[in-house]
FIKOLZA-1660 file (N, C-alpha, C; in steps of 0.1 Angstrom, whole numbers, plus 5000, padded with zeros to 4 digits):
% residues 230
   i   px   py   pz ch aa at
   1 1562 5585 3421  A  X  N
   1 1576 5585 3418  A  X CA
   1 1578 5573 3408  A  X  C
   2 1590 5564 3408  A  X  N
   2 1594 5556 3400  A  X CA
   2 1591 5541 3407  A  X  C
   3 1590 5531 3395  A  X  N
   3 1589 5521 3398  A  X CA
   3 1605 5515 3399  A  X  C
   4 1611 5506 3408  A  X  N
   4 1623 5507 3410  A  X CA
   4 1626 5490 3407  A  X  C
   5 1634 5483 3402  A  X  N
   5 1639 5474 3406  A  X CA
   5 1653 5469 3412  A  X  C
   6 1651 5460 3423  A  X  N
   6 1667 5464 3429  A  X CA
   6 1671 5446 3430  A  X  C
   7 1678 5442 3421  A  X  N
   7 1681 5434 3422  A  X CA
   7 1702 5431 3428  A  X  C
   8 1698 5423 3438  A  X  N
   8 1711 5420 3449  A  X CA
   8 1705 5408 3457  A  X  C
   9 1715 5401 3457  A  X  N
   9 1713 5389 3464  A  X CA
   9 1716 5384 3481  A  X  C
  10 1722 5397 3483  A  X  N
  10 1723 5398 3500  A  X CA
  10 1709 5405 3506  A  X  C
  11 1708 5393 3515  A  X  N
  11 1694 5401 3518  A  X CA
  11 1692 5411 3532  A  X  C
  12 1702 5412 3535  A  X  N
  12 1705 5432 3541  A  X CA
  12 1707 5439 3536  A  X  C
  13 1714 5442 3525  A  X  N
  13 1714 5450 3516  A  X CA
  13 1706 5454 3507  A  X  C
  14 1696 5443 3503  A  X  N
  14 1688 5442 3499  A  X CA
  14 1678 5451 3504  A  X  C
  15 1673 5442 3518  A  X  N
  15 1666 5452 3524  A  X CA
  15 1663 5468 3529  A  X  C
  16 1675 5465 3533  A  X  N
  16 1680 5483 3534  A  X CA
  16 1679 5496 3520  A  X  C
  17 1683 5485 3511  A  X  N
  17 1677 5498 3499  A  X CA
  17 1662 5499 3491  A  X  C
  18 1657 5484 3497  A  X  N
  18 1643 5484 3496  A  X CA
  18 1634 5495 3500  A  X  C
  19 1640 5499 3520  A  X  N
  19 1637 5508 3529  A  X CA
  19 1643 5521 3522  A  X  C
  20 1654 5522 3522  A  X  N
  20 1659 5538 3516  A  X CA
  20 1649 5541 3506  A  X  C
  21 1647 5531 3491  A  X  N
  21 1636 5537 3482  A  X CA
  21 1626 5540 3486  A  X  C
  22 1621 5530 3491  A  X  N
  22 1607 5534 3496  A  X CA
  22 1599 5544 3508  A  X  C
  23 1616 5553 3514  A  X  N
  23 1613 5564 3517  A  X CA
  23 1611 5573 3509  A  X  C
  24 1619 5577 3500  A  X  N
  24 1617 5583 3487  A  X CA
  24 1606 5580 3477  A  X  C
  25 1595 5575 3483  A  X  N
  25 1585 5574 3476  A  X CA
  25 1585 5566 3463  A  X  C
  26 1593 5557 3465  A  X  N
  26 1595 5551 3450  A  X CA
  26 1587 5536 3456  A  X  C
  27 1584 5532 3441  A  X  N
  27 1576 5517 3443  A  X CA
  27 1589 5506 3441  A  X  C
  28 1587 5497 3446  A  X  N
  28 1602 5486 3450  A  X CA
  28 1596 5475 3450  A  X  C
  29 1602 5468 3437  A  X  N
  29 1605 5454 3437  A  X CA
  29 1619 5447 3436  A  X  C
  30 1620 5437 3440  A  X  N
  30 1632 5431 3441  A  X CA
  30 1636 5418 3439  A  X  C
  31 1647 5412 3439  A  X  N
  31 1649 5398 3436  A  X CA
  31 1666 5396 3437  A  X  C
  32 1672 5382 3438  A  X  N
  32 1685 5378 3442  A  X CA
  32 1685 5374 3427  A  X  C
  33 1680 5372 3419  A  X  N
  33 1681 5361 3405  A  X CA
  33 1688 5376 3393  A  X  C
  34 1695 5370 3387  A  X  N
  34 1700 5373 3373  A  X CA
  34 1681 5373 3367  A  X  C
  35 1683 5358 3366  A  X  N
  35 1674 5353 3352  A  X CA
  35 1658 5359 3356  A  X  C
  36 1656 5358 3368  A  X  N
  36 1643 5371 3371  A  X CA
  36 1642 5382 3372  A  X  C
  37 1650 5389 3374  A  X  N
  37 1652 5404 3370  A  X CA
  37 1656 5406 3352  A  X  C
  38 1657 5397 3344  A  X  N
  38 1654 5399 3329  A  X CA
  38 1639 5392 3327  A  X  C
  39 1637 5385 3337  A  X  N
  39 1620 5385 3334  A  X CA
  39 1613 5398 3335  A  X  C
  40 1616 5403 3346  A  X  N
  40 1611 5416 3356  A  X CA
  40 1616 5429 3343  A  X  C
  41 1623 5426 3335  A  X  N
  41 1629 5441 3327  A  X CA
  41 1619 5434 3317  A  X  C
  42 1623 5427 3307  A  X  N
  42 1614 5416 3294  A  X CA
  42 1596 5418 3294  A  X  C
  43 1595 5422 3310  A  X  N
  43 1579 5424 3311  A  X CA
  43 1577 5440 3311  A  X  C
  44 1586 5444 3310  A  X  N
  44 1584 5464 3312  A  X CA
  44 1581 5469 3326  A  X  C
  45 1581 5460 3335  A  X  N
  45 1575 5465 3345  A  X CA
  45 1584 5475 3352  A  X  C
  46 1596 5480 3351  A  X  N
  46 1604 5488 3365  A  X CA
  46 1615 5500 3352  A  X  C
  47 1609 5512 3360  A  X  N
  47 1612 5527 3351  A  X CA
  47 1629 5527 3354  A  X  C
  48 1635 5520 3365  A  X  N
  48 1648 5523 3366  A  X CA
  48 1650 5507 3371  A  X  C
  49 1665 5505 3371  A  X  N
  49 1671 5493 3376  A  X CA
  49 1679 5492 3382  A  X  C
  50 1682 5486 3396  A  X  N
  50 1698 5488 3406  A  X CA
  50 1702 5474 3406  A  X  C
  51 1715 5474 3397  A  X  N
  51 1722 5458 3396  A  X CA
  51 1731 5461 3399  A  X  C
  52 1731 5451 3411  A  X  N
  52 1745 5444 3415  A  X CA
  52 1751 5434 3409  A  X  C
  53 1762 5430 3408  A  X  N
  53 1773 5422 3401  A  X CA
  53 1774 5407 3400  A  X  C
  54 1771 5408 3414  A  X  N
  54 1775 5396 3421  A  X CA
  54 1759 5387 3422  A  X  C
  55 1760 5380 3415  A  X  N
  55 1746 5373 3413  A  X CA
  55 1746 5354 3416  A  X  C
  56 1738 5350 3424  A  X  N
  56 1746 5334 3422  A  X CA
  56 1741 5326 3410  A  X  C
  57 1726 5332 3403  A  X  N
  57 1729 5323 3395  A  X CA
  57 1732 5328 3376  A  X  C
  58 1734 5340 3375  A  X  N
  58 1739 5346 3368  A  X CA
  58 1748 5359 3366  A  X  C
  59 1759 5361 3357  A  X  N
  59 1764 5372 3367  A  X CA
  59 1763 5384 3360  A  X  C
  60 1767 5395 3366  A  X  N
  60 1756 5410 3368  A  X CA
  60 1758 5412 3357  A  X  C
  61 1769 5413 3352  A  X  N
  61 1778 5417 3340  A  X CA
  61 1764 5414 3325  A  X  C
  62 1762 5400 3326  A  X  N
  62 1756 5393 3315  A  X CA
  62 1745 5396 3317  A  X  C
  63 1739 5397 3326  A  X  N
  63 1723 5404 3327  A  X CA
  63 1723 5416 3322  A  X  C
  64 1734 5427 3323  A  X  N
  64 1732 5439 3315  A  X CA
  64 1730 5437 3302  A  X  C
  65 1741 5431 3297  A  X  N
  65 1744 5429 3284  A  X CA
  65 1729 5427 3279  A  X  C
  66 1723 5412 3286  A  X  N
  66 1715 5406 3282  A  X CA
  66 1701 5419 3279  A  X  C
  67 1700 5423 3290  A  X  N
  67 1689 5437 3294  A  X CA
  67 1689 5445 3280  A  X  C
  68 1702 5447 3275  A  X  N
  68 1700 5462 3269  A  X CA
  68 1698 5457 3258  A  X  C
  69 1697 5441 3250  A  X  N
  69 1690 5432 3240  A  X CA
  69 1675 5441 3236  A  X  C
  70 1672 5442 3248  A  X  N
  70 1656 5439 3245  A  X CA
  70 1650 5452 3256  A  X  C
  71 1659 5459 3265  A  X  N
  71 1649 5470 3268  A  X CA
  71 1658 5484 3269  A  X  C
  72 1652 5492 3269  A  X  N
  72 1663 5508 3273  A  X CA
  72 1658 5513 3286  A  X  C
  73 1654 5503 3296  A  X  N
  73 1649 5509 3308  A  X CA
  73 1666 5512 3318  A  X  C
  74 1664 5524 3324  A  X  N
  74 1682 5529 3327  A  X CA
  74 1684 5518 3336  A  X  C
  75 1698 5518 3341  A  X  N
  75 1701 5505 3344  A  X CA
  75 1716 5510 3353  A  X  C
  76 1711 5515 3366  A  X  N
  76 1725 5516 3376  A  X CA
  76 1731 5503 3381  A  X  C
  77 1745 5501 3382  A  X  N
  77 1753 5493 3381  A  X CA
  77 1759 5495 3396  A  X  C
  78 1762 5486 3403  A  X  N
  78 1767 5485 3417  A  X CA
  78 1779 5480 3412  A  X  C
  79 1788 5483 3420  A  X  N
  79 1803 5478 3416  A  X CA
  79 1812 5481 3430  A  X  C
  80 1821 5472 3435  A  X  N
  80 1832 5475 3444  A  X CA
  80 1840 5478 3441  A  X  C
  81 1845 5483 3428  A  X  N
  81 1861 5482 3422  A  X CA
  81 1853 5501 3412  A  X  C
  82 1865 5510 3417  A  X  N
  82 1861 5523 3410  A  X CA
  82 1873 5525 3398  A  X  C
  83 1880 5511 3391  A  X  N
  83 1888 5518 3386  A  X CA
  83 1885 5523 3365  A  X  C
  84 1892 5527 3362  A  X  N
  84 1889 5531 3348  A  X CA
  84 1880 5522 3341  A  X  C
  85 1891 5511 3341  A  X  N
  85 1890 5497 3335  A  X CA
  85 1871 5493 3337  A  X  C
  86 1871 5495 3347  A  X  N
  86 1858 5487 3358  A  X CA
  86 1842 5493 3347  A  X  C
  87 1848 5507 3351  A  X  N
  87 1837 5514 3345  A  X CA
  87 1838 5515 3334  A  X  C
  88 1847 5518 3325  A  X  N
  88 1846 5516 3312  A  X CA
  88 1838 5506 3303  A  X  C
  89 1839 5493 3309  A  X  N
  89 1833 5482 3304  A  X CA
  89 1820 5479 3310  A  X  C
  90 1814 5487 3320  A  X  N
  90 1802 5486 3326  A  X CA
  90 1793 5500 3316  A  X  C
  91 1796 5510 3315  A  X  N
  91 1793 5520 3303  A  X CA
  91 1795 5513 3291  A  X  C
  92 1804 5506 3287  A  X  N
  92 1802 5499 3273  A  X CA
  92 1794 5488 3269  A  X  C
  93 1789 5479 3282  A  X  N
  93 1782 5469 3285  A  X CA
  93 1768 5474 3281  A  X  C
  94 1765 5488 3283  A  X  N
  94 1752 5493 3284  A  X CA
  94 1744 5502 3297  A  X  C
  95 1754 5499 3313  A  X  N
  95 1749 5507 3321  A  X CA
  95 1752 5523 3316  A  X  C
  96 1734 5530 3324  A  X  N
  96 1736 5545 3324  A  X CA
  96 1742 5548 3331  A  X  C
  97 1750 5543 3345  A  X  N
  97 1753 5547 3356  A  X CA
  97 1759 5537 3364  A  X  C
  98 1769 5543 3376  A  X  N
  98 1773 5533 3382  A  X CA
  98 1773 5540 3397  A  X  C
  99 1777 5529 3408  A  X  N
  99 1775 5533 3418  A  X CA
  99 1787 5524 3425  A  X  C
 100 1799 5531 3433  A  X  N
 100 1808 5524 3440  A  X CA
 100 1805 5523 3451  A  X  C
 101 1804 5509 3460  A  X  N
 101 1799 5503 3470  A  X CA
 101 1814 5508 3481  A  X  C
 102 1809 5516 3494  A  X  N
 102 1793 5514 3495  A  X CA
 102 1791 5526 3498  A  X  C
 103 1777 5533 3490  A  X  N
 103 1773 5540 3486  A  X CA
 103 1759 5547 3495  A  X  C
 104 1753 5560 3499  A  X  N
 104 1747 5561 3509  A  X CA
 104 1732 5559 3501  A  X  C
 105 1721 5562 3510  A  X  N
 105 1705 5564 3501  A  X CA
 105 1707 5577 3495  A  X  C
 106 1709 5584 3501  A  X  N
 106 1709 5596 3493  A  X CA
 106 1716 5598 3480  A  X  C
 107 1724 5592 3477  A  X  N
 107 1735 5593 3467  A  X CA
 107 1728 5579 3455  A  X  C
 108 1721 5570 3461  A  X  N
 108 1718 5562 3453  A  X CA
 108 1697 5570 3449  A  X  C
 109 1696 5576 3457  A  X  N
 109 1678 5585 3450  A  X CA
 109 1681 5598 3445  A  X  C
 110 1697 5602 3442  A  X  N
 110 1703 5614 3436  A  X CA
 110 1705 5602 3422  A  X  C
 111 1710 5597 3423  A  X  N
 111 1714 5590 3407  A  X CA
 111 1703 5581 3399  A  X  C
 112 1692 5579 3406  A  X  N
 112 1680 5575 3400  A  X CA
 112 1674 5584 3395  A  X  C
 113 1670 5594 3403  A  X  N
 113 1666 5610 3397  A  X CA
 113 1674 5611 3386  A  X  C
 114 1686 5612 3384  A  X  N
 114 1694 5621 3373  A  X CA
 114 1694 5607 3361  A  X  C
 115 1692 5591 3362  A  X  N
 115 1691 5583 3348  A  X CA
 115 1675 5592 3345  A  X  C
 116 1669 5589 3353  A  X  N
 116 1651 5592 3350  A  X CA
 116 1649 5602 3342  A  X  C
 117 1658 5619 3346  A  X  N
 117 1655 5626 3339  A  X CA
 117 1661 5626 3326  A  X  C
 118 1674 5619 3326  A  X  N
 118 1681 5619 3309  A  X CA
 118 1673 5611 3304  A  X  C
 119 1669 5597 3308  A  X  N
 119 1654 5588 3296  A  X CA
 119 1645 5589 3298  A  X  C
 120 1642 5607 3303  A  X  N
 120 1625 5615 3299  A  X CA
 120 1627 5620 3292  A  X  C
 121 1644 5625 3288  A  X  N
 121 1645 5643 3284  A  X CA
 121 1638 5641 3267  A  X  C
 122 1639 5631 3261  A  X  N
 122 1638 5630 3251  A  X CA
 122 1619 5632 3247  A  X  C
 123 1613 5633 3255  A  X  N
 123 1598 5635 3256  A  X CA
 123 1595 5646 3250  A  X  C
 124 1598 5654 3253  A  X  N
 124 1596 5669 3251  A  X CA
 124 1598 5668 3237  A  X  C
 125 1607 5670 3228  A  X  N
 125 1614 5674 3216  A  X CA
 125 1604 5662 3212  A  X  C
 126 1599 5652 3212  A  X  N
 126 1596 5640 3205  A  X CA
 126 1580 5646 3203  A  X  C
 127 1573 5657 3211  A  X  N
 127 1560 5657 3214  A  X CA
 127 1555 5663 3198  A  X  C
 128 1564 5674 3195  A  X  N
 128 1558 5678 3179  A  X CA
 128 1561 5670 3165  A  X  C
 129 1568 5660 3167  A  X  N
 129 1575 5649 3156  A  X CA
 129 1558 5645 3147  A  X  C
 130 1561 5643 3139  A  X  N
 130 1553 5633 3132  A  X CA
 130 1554 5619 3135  A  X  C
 131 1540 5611 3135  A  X  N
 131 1543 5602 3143  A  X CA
 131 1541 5594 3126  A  X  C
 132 1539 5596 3113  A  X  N
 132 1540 5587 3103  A  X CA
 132 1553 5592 3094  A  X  C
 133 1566 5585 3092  A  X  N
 133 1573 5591 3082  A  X CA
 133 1578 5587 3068  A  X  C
 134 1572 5596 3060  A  X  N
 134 1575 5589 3042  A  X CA
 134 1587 5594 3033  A  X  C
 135 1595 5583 3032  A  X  N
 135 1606 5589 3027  A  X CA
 135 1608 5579 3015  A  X  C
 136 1602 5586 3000  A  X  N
 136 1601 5579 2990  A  X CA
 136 1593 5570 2993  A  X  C
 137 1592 5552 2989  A  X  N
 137 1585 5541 2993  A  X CA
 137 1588 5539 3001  A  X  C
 138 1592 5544 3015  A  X  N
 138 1593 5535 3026  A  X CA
 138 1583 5545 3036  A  X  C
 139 1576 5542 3045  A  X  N
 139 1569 5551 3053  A  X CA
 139 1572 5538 3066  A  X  C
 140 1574 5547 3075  A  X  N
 140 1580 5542 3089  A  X CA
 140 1563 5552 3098  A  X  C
 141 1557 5544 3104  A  X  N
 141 1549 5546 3117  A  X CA
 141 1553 5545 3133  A  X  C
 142 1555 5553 3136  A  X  N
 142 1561 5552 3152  A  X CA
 142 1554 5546 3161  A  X  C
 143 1537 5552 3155  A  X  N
 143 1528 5546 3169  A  X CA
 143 1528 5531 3167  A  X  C
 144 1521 5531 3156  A  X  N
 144 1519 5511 3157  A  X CA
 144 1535 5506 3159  A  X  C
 145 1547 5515 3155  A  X  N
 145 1558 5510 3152  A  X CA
 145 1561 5495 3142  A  X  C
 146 1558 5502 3127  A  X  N
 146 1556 5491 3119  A  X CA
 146 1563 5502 3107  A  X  C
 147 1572 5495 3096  A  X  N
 147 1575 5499 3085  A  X CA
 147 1571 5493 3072  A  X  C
 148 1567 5500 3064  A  X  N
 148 1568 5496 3048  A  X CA
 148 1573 5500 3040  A  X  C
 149 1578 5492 3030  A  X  N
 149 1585 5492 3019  A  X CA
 149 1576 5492 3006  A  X  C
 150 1575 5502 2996  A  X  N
 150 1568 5501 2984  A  X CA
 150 1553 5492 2990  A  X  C
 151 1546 5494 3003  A  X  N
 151 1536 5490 3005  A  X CA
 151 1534 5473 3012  A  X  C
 152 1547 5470 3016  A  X  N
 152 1553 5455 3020  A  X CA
 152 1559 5453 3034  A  X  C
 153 1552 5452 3043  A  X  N
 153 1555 5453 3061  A  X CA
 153 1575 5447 3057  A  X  C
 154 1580 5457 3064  A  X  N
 154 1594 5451 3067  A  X CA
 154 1594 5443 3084  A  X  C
 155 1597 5432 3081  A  X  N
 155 1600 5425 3096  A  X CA
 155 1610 5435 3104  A  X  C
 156 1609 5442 3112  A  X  N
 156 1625 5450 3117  A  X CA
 156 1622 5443 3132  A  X  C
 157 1639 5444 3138  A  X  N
 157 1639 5438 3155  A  X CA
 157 1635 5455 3157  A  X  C
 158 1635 5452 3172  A  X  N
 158 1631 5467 3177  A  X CA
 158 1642 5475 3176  A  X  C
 159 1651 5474 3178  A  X  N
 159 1663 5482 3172  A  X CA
 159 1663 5483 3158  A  X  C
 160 1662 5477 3152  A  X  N
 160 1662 5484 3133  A  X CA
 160 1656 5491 3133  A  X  C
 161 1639 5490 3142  A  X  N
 161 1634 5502 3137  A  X CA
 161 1632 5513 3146  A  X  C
 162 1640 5512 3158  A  X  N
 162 1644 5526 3166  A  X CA
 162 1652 5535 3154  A  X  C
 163 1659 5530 3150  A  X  N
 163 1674 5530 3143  A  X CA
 163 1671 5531 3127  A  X  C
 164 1656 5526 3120  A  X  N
 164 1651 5533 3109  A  X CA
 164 1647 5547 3110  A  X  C
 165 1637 5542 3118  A  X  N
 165 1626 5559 3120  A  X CA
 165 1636 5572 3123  A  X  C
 166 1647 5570 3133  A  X  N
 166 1654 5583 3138  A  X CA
 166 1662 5586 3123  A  X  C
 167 1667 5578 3112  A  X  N
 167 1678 5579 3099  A  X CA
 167 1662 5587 3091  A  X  C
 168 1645 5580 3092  A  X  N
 168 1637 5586 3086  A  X CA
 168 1635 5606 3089  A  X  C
 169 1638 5602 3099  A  X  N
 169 1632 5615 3111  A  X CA
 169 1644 5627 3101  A  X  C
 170 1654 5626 3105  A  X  N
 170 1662 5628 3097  A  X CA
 170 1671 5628 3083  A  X  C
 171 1658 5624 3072  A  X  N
 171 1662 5619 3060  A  X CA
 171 1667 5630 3052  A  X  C
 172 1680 5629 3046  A  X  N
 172 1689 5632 3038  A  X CA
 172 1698 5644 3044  A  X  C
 173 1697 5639 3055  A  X  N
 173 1708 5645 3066  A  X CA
 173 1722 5635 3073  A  X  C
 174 1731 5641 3073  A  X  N
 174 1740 5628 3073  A  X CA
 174 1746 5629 3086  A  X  C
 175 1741 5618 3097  A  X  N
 175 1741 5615 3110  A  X CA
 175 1751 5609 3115  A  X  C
 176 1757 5610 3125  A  X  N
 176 1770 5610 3130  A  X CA
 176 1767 5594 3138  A  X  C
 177 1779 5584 3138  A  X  N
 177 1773 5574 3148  A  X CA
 177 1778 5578 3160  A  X  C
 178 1782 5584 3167  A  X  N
 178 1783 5590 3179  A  X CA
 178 1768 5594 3186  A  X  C
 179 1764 5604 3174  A  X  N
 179 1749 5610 3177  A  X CA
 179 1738 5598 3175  A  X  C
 180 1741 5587 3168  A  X  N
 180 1729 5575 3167  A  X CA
 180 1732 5571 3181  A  X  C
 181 1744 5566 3183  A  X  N
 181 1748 5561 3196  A  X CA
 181 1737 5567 3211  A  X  C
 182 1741 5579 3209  A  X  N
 182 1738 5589 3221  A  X CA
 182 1721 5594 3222  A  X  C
 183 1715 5591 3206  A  X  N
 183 1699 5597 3208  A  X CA
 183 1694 5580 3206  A  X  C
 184 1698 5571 3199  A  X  N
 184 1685 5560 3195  A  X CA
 184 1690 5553 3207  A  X  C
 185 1705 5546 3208  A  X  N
 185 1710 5537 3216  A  X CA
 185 1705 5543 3233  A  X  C
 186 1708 5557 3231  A  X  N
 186 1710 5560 3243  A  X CA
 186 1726 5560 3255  A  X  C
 187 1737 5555 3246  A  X  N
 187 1744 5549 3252  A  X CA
 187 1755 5552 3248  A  X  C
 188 1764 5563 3247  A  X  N
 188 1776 5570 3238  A  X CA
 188 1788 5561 3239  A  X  C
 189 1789 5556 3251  A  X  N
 189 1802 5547 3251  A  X CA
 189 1802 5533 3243  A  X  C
 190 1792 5528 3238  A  X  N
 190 1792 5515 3232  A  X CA
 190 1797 5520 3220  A  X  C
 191 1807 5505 3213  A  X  N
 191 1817 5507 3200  A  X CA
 191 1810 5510 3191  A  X  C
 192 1814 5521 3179  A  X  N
 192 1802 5522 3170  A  X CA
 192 1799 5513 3157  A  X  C
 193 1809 5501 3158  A  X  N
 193 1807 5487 3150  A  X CA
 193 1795 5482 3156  A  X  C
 194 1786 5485 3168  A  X  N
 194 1772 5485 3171  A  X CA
 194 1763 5486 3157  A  X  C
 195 1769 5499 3154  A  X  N
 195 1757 5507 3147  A  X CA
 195 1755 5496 3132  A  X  C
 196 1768 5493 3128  A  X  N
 196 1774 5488 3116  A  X CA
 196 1765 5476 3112  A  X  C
 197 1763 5465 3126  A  X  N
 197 1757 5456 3127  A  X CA
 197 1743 5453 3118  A  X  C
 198 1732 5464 3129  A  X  N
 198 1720 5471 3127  A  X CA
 198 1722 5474 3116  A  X  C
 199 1728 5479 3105  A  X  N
 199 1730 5493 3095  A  X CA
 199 1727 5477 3083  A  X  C
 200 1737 5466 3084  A  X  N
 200 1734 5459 3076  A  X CA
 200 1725 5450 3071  A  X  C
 201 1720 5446 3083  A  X  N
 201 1705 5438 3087  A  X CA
 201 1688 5447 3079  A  X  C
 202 1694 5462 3079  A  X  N
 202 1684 5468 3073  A  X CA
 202 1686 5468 3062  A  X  C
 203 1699 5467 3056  A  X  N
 203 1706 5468 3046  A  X CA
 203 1696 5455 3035  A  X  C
 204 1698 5447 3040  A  X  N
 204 1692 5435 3034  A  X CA
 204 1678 5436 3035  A  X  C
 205 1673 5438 3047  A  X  N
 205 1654 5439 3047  A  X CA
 205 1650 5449 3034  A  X  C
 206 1661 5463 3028  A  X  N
 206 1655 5468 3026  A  X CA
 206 1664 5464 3010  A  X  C
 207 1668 5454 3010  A  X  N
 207 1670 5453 2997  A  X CA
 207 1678 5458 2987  A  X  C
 208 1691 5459 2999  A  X  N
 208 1701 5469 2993  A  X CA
 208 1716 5464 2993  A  X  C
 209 1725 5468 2990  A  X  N
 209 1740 5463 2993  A  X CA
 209 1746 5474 2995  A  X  C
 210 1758 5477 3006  A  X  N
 210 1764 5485 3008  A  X CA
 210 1771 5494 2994  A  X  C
 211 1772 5484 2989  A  X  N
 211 1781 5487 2976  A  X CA
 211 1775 5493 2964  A  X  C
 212 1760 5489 2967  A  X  N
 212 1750 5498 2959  A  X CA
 212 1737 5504 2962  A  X  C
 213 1738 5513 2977  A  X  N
 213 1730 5515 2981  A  X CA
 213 1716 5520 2976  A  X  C
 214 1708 5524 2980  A  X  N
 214 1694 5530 2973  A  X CA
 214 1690 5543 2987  A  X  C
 215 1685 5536 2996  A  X  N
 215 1680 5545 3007  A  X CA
 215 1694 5550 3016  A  X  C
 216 1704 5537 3025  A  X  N
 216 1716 5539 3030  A  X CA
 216 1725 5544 3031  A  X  C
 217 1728 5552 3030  A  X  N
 217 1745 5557 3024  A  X CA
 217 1749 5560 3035  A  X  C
 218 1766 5552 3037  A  X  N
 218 1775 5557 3044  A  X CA
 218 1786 5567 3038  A  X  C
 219 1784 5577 3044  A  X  N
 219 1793 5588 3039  A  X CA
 219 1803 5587 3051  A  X  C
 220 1820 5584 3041  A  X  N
 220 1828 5582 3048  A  X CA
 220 1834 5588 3059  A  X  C
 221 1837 5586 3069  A  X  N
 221 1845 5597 3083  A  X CA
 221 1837 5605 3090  A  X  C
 222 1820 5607 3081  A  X  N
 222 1813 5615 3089  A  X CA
 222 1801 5607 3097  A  X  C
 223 1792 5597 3090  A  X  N
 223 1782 5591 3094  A  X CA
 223 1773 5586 3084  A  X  C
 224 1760 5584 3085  A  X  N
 224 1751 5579 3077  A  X CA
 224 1737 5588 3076  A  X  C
 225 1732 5584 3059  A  X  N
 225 1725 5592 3059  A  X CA
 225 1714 5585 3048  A  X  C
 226 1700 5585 3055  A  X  N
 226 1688 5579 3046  A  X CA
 226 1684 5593 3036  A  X  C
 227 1686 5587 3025  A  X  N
 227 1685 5594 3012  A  X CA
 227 1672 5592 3006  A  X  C
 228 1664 5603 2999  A  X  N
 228 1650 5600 2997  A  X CA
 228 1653 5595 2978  A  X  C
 229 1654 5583 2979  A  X  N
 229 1658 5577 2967  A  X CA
 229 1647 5584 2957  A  X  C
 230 1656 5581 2945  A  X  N
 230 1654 5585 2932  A  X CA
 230 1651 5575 2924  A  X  C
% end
């Protein structure tokens, strides 16, 4: 099954969902800490994540935030409060899921199953892709996950080049930021001034200005689209 991390700082609670997972055959680690459960995610080690809020020495909120920096492992959200507001901003933060306390085992190894299968589903469709892509002088590599320019490594964060390759995958097709949001991010509810950020930072690696693009084009109202320059 899944490797689990459950980070909560009550340690009955704790325990008890330790016990519920690891009826369900799932492997379970755990921790009270913010700052070590972003060690525990930073190291790759746990396929899913159960965060609670309430952290003493950091709080839950900013560990997501912090998490979705640097990994896309799914990320259920414990929460006492079910109102719009609550969840809205825990979906915009970056949780795949939330869970209102207090919540049974069953209900919480039903909602692990269902993040796991949406960040598998993408496996399948990915299996026949090309894993080298050349669009003009830039060829983007998925396996090593490395890009070049006219023959010149582009430095990218891991998100530029989630966020290159998919605009490559797709070159001279014009992509919706909703749909970047929902296939690279993973995450539909985040603002799409997200995307804007990323868009510019490549913008410059790759030696371009919005205002005169080469590879980039934003086509207005609809999305963006990597053009196999001329």
């Amino acid at each position: 099954m899944a490797s689990v991390l459950v980070v909560e700082d009550d340690p009955v609670i704790r325990t008890a969902l330790i016990e519920a997972l690891s009826a369900h055959d799932h492997t379970v680690r755990s921790t009270a800490y913010g700052f070590e459960a972003l060690r525990e995610i930073t190291e790759g080690g746990p396929d899913v994540v159960v965060l609670d809020l309430g952290l003493p020495d950091l709080g839950g909120l900013d560990v997501l935030r912090m998490a979705r920096g640097v990994s896309r492992v799914p990320i259920l959200v414990a929460t006492a409060r079910d109102d719009d507001a609550e969840i809205i901003r825990l979906l915009n933060s970056g949780a795949d899921d939330y869970l209102v306390k207090p919540y049974s085992a069953g209900q919480l190894a039903a909602r692990i199953a269902a993040v796991l299968r949406r960040s598998q589903a993408p496996a399948d469709p990915g299996a026949g892709r090309r894993d080298v892509l050349r669009v003009a002088d830039l060829t983007v590599d998925r396996t090593a996950r490395t890009a070049h320019l006219a023959g010149a490594e582009l430095l990218l964060t891991r998100r530029e080049f989630d966020l290159l390759a998919y605009l490559a995958e797709h070159a001279d097709q014009v992509v919706s930021r909703k749909r970047i949001l929902s296939e690279v991010w993973r995450q539909p509810y985040l603002e799409e001034q997200t995307i804007d950020v990323h868009l510019s930072a490549l913008r410059r690696k790759l030696g371009e200005r919005a205002s005169r693009p080469r590879y980039l084009h934003t086509v207005r109202g609809i999305g963006i689209k990597l053009v196999s320059a001329r």
